[in-house]
The first five atom37 places (N, CA, C, CB, O) and aatype in JSON, in Angstrom:
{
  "aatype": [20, 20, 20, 20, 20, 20, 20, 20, 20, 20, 20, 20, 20, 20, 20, 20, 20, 20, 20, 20, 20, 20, 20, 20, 20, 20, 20, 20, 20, 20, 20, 20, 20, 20, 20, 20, 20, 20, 20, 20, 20, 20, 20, 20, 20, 20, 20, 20, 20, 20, 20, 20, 20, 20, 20, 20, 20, 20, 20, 20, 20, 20, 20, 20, 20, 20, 20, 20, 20, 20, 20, 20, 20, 20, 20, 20, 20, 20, 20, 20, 20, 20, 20, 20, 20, 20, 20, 20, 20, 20],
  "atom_mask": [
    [1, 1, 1, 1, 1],
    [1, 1, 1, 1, 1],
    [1, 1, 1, 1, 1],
    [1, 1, 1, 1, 1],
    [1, 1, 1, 1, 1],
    [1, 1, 1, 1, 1],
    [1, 1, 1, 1, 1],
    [1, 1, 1, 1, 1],
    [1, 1, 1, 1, 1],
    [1, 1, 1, 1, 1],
    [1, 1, 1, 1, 1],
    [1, 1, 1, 1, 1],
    [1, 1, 1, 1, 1],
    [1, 1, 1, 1, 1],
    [1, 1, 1, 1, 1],
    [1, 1, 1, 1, 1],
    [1, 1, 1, 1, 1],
    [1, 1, 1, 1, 1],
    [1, 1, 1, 1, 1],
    [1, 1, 1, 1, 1],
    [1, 1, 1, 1, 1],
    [1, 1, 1, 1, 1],
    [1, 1, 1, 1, 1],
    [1, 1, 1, 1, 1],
    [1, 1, 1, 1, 1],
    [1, 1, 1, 1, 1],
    [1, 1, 1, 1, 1],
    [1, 1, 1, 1, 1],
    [1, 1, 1, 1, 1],
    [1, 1, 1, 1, 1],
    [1, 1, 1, 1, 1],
    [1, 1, 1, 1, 1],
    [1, 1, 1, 1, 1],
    [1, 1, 1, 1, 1],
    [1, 1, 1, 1, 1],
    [1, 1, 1, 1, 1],
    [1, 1, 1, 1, 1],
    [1, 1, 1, 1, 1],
    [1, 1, 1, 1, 1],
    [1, 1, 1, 1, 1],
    [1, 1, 1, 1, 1],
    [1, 1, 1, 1, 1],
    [1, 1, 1, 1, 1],
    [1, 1, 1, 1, 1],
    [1, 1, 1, 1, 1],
    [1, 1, 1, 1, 1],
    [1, 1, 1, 1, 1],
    [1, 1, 1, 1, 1],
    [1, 1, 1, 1, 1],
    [1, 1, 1, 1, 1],
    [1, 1, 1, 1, 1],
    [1, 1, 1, 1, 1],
    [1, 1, 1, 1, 1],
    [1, 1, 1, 1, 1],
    [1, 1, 1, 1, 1],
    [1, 1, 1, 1, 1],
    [1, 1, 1, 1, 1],
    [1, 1, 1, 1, 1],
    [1, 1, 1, 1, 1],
    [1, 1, 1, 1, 1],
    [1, 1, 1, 1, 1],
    [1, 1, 1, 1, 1],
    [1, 1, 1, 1, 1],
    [1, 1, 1, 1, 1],
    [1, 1, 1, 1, 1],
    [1, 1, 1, 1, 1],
    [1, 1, 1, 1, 1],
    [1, 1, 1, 1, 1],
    [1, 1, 1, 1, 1],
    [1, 1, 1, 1, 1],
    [1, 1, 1, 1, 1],
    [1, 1, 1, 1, 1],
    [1, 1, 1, 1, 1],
    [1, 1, 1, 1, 1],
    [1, 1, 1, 1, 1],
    [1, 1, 1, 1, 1],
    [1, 1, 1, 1, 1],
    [1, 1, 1, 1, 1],
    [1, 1, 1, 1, 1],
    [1, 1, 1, 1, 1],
    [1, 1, 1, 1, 1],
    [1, 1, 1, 1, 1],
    [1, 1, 1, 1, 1],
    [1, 1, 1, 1, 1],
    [1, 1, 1, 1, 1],
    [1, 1, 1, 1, 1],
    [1, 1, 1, 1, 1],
    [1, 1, 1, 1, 1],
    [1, 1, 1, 1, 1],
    [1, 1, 1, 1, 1]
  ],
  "atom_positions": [
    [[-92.7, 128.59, 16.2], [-93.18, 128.59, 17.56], [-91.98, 128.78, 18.5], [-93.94, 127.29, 17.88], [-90.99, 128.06, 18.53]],
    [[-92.21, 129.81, 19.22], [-90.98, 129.76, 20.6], [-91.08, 129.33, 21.5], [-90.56, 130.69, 21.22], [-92.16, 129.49, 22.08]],
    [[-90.22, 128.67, 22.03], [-89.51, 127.71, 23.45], [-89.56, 128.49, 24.07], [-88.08, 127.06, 23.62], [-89.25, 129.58, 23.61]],
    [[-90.03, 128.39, 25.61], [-90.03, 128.86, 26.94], [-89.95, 130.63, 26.97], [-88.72, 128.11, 27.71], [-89.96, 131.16, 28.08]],
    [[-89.88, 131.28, 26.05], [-89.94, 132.23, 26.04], [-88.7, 133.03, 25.9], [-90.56, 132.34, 26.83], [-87.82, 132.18, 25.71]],
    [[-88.09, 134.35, 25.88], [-86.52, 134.74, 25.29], [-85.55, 134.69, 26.77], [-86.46, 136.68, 24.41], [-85.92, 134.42, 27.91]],
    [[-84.39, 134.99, 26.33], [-83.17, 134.61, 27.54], [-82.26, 136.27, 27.41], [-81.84, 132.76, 26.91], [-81.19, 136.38, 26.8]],
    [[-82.78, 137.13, 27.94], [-82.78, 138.45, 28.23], [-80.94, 138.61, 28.68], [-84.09, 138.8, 29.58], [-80.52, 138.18, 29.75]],
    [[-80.24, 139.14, 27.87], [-79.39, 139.17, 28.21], [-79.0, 140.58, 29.27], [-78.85, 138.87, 27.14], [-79.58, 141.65, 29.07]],
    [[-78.23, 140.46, 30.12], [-77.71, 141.17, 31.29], [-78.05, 142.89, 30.94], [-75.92, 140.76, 31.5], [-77.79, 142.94, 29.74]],
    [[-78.3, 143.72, 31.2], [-78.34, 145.26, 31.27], [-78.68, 145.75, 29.34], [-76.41, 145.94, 32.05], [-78.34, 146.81, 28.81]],
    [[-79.22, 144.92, 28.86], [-79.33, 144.9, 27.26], [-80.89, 144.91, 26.89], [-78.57, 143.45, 26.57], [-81.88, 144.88, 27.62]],
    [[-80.81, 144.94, 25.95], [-81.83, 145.52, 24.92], [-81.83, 144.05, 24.02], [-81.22, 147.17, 23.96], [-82.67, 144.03, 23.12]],
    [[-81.03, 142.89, 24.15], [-80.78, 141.96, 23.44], [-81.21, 140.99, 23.6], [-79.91, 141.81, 23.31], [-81.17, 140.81, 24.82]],
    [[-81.9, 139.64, 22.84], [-82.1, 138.55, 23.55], [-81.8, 137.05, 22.99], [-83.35, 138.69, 23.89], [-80.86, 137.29, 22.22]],
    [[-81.99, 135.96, 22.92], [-81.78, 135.16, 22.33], [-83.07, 134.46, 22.5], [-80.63, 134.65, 22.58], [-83.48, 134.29, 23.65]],
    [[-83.93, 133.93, 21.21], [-85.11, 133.16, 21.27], [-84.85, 131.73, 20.56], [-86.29, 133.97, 20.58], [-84.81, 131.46, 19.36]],
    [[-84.7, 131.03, 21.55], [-84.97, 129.11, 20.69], [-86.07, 128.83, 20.22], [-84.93, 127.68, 21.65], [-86.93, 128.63, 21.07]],
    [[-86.45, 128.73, 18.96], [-87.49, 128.35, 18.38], [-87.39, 126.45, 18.37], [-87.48, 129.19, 16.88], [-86.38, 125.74, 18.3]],
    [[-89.47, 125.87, 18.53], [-89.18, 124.81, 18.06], [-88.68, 124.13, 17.47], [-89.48, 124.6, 17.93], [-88.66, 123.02, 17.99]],
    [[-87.97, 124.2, 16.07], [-87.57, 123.78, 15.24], [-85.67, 123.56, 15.06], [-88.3, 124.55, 14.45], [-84.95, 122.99, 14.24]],
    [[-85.44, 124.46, 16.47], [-83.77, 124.64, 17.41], [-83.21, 125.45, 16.18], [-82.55, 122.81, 17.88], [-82.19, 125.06, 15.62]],
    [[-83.84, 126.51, 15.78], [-83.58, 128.02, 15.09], [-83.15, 128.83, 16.16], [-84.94, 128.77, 14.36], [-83.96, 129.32, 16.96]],
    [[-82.06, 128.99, 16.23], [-81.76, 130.29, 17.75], [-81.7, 131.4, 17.19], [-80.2, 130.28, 18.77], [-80.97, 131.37, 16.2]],
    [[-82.27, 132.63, 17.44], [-82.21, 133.95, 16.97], [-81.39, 134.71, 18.05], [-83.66, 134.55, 16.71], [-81.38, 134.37, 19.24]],
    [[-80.62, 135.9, 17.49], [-80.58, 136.96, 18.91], [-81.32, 138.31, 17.93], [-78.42, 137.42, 19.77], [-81.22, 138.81, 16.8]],
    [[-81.93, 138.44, 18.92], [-82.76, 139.51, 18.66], [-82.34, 141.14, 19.52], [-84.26, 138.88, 19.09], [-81.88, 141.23, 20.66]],
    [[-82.57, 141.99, 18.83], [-82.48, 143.44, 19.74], [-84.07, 144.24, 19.64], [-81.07, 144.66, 18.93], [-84.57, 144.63, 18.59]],
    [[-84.52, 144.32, 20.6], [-85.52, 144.72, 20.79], [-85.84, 146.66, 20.96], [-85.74, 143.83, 21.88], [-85.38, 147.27, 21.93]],
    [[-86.56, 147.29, 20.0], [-86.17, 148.39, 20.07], [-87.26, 149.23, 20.75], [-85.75, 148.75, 18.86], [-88.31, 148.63, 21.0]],
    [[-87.16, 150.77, 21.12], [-87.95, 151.48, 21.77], [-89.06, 151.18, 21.45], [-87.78, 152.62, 21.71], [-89.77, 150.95, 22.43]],
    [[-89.77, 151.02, 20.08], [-91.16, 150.84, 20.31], [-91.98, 149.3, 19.98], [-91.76, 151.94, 19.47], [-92.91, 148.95, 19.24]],
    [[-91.28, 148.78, 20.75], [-91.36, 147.41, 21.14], [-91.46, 146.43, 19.98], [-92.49, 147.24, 22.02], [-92.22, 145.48, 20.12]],
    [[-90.84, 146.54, 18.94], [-90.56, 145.89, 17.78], [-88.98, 145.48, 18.07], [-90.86, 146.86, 16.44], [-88.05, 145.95, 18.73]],
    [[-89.19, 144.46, 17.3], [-87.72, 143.73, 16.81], [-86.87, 143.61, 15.61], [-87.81, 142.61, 16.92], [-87.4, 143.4, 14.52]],
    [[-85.51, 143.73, 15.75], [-84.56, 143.4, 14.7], [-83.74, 142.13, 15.03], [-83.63, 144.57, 14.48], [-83.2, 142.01, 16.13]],
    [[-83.64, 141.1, 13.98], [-83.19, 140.01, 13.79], [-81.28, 140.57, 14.03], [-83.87, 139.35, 12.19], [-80.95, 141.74, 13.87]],
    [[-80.53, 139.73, 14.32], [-79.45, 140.1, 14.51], [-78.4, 138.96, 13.69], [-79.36, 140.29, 16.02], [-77.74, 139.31, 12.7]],
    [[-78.36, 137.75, 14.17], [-77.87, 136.64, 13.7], [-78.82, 135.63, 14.38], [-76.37, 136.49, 13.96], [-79.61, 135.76, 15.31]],
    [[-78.34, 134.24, 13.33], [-78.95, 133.0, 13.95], [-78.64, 132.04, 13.42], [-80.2, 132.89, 14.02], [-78.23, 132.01, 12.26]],
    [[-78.73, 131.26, 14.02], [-78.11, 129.34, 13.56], [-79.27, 128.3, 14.29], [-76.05, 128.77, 14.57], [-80.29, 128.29, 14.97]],
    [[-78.19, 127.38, 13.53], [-79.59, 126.49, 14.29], [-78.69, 125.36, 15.46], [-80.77, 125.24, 12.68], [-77.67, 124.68, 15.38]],
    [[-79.54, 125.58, 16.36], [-78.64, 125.16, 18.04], [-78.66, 123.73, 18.06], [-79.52, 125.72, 19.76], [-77.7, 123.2, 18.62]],
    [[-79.64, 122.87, 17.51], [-79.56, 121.56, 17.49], [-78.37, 121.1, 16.65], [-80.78, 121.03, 17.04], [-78.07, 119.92, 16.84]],
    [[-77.65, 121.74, 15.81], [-77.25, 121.22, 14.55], [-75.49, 121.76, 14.8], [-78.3, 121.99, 13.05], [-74.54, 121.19, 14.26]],
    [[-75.37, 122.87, 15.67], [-74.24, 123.84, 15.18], [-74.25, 124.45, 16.39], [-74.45, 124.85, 13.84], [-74.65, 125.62, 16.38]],
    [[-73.83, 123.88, 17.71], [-74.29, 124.73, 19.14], [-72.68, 125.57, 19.11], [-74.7, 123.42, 20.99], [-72.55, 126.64, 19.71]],
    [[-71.68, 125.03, 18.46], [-70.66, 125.93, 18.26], [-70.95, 127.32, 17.74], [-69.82, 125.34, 17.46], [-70.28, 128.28, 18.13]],
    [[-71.86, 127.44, 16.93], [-72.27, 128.7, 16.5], [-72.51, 130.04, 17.56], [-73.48, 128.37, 15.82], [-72.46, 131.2, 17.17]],
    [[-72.81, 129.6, 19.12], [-73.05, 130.78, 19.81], [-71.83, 130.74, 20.01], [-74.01, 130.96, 20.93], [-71.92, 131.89, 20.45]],
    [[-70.66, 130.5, 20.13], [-70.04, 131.41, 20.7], [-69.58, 132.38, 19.68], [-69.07, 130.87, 21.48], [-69.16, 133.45, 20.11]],
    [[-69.6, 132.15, 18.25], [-69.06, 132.79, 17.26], [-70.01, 134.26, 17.53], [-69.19, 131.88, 15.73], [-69.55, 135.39, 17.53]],
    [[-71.51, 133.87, 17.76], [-71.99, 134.99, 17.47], [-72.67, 136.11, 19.23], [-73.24, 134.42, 16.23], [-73.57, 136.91, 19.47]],
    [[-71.87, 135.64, 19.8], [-71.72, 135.86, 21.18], [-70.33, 136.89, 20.65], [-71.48, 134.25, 22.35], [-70.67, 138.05, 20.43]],
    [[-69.16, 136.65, 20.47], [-67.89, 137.48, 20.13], [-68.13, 138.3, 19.04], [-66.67, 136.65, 19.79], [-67.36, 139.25, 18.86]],
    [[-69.17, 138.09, 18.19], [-69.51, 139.33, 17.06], [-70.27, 140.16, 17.28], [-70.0, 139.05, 15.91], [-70.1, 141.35, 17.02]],
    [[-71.38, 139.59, 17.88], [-72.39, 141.18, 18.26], [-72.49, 141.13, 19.88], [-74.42, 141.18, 17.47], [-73.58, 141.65, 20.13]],
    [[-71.92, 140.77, 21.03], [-72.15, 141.15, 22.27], [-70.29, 141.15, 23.15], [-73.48, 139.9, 22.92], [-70.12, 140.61, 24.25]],
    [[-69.27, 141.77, 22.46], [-68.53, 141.68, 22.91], [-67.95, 141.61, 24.08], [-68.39, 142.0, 22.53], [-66.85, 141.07, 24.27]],
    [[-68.79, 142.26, 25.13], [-68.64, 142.64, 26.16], [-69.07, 141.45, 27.39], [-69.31, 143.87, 26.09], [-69.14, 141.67, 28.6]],
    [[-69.22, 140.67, 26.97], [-70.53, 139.4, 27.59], [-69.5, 138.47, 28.25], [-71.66, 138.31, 26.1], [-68.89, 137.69, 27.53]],
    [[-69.29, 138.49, 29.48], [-68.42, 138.12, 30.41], [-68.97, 136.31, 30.64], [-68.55, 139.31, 31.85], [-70.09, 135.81, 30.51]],
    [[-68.17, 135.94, 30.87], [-68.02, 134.46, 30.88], [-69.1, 133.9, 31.71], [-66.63, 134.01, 31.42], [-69.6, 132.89, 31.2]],
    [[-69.49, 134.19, 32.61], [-70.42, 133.9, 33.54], [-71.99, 134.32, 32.85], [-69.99, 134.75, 34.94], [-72.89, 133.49, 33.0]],
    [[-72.24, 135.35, 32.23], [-73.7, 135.1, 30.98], [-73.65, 134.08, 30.71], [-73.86, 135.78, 29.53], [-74.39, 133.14, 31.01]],
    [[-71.87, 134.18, 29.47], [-72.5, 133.19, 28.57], [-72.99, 131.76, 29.2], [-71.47, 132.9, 27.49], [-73.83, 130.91, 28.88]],
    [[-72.25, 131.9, 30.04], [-72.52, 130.31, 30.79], [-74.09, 130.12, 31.04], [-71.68, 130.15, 32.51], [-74.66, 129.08, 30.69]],
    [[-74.69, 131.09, 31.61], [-75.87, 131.0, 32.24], [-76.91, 131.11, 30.56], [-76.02, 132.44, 33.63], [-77.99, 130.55, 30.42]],
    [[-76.31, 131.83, 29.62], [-77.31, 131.6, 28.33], [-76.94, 129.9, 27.69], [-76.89, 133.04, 26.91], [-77.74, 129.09, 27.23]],
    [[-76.03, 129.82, 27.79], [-75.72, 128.24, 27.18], [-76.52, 127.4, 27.85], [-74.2, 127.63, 27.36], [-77.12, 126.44, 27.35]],
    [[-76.55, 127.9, 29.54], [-76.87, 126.24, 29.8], [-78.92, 126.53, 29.99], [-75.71, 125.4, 31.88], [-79.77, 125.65, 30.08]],
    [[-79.12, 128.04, 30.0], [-80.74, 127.79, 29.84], [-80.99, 127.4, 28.4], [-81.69, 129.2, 30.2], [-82.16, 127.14, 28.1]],
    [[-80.14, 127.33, 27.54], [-80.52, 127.01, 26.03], [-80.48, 125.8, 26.1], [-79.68, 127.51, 24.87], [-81.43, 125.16, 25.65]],
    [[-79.25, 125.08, 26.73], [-79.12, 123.56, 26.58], [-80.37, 122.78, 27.16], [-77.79, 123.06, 27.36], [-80.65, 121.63, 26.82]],
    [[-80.88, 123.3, 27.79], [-81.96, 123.04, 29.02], [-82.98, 123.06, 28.0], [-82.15, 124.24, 30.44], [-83.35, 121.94, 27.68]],
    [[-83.48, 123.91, 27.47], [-84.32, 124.03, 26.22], [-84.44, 123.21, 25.35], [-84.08, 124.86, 25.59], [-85.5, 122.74, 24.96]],
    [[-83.34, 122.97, 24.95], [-82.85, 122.27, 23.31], [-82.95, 120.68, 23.78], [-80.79, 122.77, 22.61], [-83.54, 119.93, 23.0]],
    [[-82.4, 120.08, 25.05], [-83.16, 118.78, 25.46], [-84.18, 118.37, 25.75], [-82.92, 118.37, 26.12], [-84.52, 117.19, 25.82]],
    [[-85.17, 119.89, 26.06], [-86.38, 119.48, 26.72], [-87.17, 119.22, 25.02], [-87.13, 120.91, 28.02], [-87.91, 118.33, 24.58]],
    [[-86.72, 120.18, 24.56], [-87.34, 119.77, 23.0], [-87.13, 118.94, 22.39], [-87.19, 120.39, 22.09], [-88.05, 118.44, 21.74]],
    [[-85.91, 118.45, 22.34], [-85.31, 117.09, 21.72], [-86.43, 115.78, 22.19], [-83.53, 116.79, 22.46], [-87.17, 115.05, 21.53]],
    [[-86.11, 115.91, 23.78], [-87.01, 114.89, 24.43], [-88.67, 115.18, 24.1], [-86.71, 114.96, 26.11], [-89.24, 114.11, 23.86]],
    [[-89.04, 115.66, 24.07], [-90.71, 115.93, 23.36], [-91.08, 115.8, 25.03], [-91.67, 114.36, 21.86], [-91.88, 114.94, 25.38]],
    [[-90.28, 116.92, 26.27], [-91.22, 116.82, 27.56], [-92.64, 117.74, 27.07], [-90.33, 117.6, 29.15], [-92.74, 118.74, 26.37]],
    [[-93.67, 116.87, 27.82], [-95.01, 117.45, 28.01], [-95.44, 118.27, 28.89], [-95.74, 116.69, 28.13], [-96.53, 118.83, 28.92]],
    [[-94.02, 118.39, 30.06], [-94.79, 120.02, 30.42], [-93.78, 121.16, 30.25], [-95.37, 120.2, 32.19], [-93.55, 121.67, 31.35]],
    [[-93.21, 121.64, 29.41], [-92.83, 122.42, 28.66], [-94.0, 123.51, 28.3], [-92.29, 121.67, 27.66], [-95.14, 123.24, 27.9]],
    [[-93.49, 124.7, 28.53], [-94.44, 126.02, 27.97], [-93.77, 126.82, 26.33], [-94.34, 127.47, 29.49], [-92.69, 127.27, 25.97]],
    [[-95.2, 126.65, 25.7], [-94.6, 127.0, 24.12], [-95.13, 127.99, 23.78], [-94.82, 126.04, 22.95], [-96.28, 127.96, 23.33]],
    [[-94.37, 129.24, 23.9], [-95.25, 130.66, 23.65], [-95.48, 131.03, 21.96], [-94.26, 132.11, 24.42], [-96.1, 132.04, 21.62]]
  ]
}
């Protein structure tokens, strides 16, 4: 099940989806609206893991994204932790 829905990265084709279970995917989404898995870890467990995979497949991703993808993930990953009830679960 996915959390709040994906975190669209800047002028890209790329995204990152938090699953319930704090499975983070980045995904690339292609012309005919299908997806390819890219990397993933799990964000509850290993939040060090984005930046590893932030410097392997989005090199270009200026400090100010990542900031803004970290902290809508962190935002995520507590609201799930905490079991809030109005949370949207697509």
């Amino acid at each position: 099940m996915i959390f709040e829905g994906p975190i669209w990265l800047e002028n890209s084709d790329k995204y990152f989806v938090l699953h319930y279970d704090g499975s983070l995917q980045l995904r690339h989404e292609l012309a005919n609206e299908s997806t390819i898995l890219i990397d993933s870890c799990n964000y509850f467990y290993d939040r060090d893991q984005l930046v590893k995979i932030c410097l392997k497949h989005i090199p270009n991703m200026t400090m100010i994204e990542f900031g803004h993808v970290q902290k809508s993930l962190d935002y995520q990953a507590n609201a799930l932790r905490e079991g809030m009830p109005n949370v949207r679960l697509c």
